[in-house]
N, C-alpha and C positions, 0 to 999 in steps of 0.2 A: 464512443460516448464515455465521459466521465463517471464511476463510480458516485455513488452518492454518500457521504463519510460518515451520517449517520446512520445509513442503512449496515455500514461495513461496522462499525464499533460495532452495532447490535449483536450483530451474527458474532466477533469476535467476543464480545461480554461474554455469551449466552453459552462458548465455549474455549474457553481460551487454552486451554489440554491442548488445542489441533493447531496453534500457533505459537510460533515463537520472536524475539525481538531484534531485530538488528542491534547489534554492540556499538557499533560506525554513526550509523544515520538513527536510528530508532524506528524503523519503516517496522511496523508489523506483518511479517509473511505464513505463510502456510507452511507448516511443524516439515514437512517432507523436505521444502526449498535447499538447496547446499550453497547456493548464494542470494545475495541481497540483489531484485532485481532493478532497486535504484542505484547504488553505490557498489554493488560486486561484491562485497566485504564475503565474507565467511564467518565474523563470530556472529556469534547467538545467544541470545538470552533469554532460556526457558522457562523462566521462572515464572508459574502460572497467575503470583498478584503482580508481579511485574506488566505482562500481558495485558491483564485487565484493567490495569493502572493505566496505561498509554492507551488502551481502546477506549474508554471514558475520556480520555484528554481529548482522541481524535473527535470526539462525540461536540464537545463544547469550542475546542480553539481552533480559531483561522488557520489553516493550510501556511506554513511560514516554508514548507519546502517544493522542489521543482523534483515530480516524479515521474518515473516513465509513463504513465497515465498524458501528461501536458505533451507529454514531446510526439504524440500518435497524432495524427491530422484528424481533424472532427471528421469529414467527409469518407474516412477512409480512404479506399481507389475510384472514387468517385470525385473526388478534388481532385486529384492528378489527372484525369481524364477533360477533368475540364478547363486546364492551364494549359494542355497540348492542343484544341483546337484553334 
């Protein structure tokens, strides 16, 4: 199931210390990540009104990218269980 991206800005607003920003794509990840796991990339962009800047944006604007979220099958293994019958 898809994230919900106002739920995610929230949690990222409320603390943006514990994330940081992809340089590449602009995906917001969690401060630990060593790659971007839309794009792979490796830079990063710490900078904590940065962070909050793109969390607020994720908050108001339409999804304009394809992230690894879209590409996961709704059904899980239960889709594929139901194309092999």
């Amino acid at each position: 199931m898809k994230p919900d991206r106002r739920e995610i800005a929230t949690t990222v607003a409320n603390d943006p210390a514990s994330y940081k920003l992809c340089a590449v794509c602009g995906a917001i990840v969690d401060r630990e990540v060593g790659s971007c796991p839309d794009c792979y990339a490796y830079r990063f962009d710490m900078d904590v009104s940065h962070v909050a800047d793109a969390a607020l944006d994720l908050a108001v604007l339409p999804q304009m990218t394809v992230s690894h979220f879209d590409l996961m099958p709704e059904g899980g293994d239960e889709a594929d269980a139901d194309d092999e019958s």
